[in-house]
C-alpha positions in Angstrom: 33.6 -24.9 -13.6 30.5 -22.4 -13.9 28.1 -22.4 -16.7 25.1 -20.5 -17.8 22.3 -21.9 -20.5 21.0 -18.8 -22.7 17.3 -21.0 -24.8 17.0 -20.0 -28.2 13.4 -19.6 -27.3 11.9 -18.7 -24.1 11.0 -21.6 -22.1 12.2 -23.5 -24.9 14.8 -25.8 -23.5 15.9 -28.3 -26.3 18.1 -25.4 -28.3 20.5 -22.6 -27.3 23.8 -21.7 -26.1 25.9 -22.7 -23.3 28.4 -19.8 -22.2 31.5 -21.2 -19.6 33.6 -18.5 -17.5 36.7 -17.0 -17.3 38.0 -15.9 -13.9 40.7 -13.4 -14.0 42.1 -13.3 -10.7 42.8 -8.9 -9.3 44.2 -10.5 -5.8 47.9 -11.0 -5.3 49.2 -14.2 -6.7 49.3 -16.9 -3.8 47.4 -15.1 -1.4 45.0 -16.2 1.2 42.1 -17.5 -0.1 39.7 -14.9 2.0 41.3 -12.1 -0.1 40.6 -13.8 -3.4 38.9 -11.5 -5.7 38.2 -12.0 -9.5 36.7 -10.7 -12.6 34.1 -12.6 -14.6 33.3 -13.0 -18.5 31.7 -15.5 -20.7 32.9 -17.4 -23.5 30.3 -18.8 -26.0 30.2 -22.7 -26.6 29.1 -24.9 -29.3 26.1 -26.3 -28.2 24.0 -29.4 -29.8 20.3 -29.2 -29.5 18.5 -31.7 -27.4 18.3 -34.0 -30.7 21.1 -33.8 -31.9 22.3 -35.3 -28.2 19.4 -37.7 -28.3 20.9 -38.8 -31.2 24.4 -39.1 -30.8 24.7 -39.9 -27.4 24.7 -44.3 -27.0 27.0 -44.5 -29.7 29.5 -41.7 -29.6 32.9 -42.1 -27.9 35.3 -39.5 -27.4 37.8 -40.5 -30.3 35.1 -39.5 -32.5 34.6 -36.1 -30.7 38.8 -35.2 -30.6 41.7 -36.1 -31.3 44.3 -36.8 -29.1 48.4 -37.6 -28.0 50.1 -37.6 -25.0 51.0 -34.2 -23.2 54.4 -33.6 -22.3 54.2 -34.2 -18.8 54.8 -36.9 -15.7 53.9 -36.6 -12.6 57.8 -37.1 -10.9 57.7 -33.5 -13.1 61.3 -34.5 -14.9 61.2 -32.5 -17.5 57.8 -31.5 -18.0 56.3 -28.2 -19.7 53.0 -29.0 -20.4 53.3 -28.3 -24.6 51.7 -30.2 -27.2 54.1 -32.2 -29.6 52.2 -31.3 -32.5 51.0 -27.6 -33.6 47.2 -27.5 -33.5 46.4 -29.1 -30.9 45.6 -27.3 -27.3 46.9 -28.2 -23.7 43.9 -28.5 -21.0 44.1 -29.7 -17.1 40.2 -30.1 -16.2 40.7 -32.1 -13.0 40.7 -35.9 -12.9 42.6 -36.2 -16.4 46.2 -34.0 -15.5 47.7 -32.8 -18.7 45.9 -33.8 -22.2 46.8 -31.9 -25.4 43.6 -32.3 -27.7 42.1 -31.0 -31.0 38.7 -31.0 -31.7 37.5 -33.1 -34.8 36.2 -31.0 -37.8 32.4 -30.8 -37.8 32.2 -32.1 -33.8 32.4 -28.9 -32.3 29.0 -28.7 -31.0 28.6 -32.6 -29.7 32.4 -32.4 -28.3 31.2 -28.8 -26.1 28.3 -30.5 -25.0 29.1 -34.4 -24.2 32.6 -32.8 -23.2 31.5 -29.8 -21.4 34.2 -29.3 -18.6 37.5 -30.1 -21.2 35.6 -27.9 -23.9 35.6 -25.2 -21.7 39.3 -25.3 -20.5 39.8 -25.5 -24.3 38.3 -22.3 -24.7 39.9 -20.9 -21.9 37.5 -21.2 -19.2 38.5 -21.6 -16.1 38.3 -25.5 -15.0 40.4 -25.5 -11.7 37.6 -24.9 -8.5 37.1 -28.1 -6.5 34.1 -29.1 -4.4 31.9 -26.8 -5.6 28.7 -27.6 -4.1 25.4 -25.7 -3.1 24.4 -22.4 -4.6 21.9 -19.9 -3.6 20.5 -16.3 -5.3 20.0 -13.0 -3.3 17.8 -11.5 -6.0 17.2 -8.2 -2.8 21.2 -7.4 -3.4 21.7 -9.0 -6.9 24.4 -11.2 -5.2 25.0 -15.4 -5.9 26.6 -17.4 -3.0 28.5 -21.0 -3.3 30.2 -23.1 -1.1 33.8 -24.3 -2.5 34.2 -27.3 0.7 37.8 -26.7 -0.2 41.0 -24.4 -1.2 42.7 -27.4 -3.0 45.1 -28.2 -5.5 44.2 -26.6 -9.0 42.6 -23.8 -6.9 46.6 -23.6 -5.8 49.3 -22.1 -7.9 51.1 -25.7 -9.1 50.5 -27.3 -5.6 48.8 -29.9 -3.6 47.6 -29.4 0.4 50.9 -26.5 0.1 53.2 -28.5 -1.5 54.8 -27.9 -4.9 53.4 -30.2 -7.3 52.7 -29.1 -10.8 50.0 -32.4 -12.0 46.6 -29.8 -11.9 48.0 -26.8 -13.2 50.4 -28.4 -16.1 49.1 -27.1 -19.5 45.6 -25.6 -18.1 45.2 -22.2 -17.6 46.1 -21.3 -14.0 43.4 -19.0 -13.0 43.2 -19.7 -9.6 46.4 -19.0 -7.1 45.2 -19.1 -3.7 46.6 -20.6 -0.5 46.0 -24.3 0.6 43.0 -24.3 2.6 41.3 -27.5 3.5 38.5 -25.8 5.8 36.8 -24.1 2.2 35.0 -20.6 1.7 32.0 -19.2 0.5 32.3 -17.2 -2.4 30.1 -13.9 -3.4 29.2 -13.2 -7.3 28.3 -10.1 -8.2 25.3 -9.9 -10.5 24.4 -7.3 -13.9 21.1 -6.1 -14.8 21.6 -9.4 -17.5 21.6 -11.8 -14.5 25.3 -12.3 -15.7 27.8 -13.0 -12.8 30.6 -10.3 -13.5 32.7 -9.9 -10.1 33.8 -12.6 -7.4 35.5 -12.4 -4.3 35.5 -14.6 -0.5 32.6 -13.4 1.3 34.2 -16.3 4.7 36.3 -18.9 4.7 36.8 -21.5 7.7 40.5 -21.3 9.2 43.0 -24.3 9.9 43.9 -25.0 13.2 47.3 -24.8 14.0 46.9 -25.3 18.2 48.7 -28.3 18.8 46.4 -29.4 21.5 43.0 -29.5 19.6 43.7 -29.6 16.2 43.8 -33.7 15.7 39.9 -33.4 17.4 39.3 -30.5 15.2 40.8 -30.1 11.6 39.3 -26.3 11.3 38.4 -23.5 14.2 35.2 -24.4 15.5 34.1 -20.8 15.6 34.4 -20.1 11.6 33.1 -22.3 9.0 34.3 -25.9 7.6 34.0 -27.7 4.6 30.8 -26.2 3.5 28.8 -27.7 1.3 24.9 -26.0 1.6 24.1 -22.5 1.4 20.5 -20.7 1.2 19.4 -17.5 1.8 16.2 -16.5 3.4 15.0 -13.1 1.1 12.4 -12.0 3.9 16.0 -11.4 6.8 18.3 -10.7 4.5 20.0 -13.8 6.0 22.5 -16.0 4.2 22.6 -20.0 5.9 25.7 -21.9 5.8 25.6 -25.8 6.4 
């Protein structure tokens, strides 16, 4: 998930607010992952200062940060829906965890949304589901942030895995991202504001599986695109974006 870090105080580091984001896909439902375009806002998130983590952090476990029960879900999918047994508490899906229906405990909101940053945020809303995200550069010539995603997987799907229906990362999260299996992974373009806030998203190139039955157990993706990126710089003085 994608987070920004506003200080209370300018080059002050120990207090402040973290802000998580919301992608709201505009492309069609399910469509290729090079078409993928989003929207962008931030949500606010309670935030400990440096001591109060420094503090907290060797003795506090996360029953003392939420409460929790068991989500109605199993992964065979027999009747699963994803919906809390008891009213207050919220459904998530962060990745790693599947279904978990939680409520934070009075008082622990700003420990729980920093010790438990990524299922804070999909309690909030924000969106949880990318999957090898790895290197991130800044154009600051065109306003522009580039990432690598190495892959097109699973919560990044619309309740599937590798293109096959399977609901376990999608089940009581949010379902933000519904894009197209693609194991050979993109590079995605964030617009920036004159706030250095990231408001717009789309694929700026993703690699493409091969399908030609005589090459494609050597090579997975076609060797003249991208695969499974994972490093990405840009080099201001060309206007040049690298891809490793």
């Amino acid at each position: 998930f994608f987070t920004y870090f506003k200080a209370s105080t300018a080059q002050d580091l120990s207090a402040g607010i973290n802000y998580c984001a919301k992608y709201t896909q505009t492309s069609a439902a399910t469509s290729e992952a090079k078409d993928w375009t989003a929207t962008i806002e931030w949500i606010a998130m309670p935030t400990a200062t440096h001591d109060d983590v420094e503090a907290a952090i060797k003795t506090t476990t996360f029953a003392d940060l939420f409460d929790s029960e068991t989500c109605k879900y199993d992964k065979s999918g027999a009747g699963a829906d994803g919906v809390c047994p008891t009213a207050g508490f919220t459904s998530v899906n962060t990745g790693g965890y599947g279904c978990e229906c939680l409520k934070v405990k009075p008082g622990k909101e700003a420990l729980a949304g920093t010790l438990e940053k990524r299922r804070y945020a999909g309690y909030l809303g924000c969106t949880t589901e990318f999957r090898k995200w790895e290197g991130i550069t800044y154009d600051s010539k065109n306003k522009k942030i580039y990432t690598a995603l190495s892959g097109v997987e699973r919560g990044m799907e619309d309740n599937m895995k590798n293109g096959v229906a399977d609901t376990q990362y999608d089940l009581g999260g949010s379902n933000h991202l519904k894009m197209k299996h693609n194991k050979c992974g993109c590079v995605m373009e964030m617009e920036i504001n004159d706030d250095f806030l990231a408001i717009k998203a789309k694929m700026l190139v993703c690699g493409v599986p091969n399908v030609d039955p005589a090459t494609k157990d050597i090579d997975s993706c076609v060797i003249t695109g991208i695969a499974s990126p994972d490093n990405v710089a840009m080099i201001g003085e060309l206007d040049q974006l690298i891809i490793g």
